[in-house]
N, C-alpha and C positions, 0 to 999 in steps of 0.2 A: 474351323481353325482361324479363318479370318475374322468372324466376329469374336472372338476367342482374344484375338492381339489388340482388335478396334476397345474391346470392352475395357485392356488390362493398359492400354496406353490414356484412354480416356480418365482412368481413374489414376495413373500417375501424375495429369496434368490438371487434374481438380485436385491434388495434394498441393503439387506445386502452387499451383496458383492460392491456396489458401495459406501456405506460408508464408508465399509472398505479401498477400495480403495482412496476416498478420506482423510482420517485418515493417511494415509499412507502416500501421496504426501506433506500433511502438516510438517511431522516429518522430509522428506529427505530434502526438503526447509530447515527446522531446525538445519539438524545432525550437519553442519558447522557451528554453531553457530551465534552470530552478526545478528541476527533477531530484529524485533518490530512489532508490530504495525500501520498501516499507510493507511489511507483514502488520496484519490489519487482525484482532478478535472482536465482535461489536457484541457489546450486551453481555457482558460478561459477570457472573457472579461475584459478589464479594469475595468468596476464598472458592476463585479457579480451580480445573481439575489439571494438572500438572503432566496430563496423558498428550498436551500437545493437539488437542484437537479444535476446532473449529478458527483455525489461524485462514487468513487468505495473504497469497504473496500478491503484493501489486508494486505500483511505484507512484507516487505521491509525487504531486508539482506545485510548487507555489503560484497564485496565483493574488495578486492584491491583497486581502485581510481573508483570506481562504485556505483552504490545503484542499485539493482535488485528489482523490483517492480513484485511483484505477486500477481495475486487476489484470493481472497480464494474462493469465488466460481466457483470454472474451475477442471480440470483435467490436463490442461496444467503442464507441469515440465518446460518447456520455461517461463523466467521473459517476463510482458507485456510489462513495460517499462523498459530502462536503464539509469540511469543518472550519468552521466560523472563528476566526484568530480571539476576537472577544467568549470566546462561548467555554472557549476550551481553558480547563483549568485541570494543571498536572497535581497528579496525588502523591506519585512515588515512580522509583525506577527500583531494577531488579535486574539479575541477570536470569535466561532462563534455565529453568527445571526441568529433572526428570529427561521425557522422552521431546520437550520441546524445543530441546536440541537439534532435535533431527528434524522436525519442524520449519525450522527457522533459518535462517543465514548463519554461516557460522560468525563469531564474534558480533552477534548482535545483542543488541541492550533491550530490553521490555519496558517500556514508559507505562504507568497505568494514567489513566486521563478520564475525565469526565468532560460530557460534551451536554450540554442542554439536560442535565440529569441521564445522560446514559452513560453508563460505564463502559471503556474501551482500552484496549490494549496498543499498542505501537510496538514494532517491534524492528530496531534500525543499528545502521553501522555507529560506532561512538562518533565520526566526522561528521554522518547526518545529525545525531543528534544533539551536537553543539550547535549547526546549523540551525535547527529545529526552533535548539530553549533558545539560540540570539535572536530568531524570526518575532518570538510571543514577548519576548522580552523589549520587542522594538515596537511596541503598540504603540500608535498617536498619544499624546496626552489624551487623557478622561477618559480611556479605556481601562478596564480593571483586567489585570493580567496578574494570575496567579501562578507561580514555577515553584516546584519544590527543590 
């Protein structure tokens, strides 16, 4: 019975302590401010499957001529992806389809982009993504920044 309570308290406080800790990585992502929102598809086919599948929810920070792409369910403190403010060139926006609704945030917008020749999905609040096209839109001179 005692080791019964020891085993069922120890594993309520390796919960705890993991939520905690993940509470935690969400805020330090945060402290710098320039955070959002942002459902990520990489690699994605010219005419996507509309089934809503291979999305990841994260939250995107700005970072000097970057966007650090993080997924909120990780532990990771390393962004997944990075994209390079020169590199990134918007194709088209969309609202989403189908079952990527349920996928997605609701009232989110799908940005299709290309990043160094890979095709990519975005997928953000309309506030982020004005945010977003004024960030690529505010390239240094002699940077080539493309917005549809």
């Amino acid at each position: 019975m005692v080791l019964a309570l020891t085993v069922c308290g120890l594993v309520v406080v390796l919960v705890a302590l993991g939520l905690f800790v993940f509470g935690l990585r969400r805020r330090l992502i945060q402290r710098s401010g320039g955070t959002f929102d942002c459902s990520l598809r990489w690699n994605v086919p010219e005419h996507p499957d509309p089934s809503g599948k291979g999305w990841g929810y994260g939250i995107a920070r700005y970072n000097g001529d970057r966007i650090e792409w993080f997924r909120v369910f990780s532990y990771a403190l390393r962004p997944r992806r990075v994209l390079e403010r020169s590199a990134i060139e918007v194709v088209g926006r969309r609202a989403p389809e189908g079952e990527e609704e349920l996928a997605l945030l609701s009232d989110a917008v799908v940005l299709t982009c290309l990043h160094r020749g890979t095709r990519l999905e975005l997928a953000m609040s309309e506030d982020a993504l004005t945010g977003f096209l004024a960030w690529l839109e505010a390239a240094p001179p002699g940077q080539r920044v493309n917005v549809a």
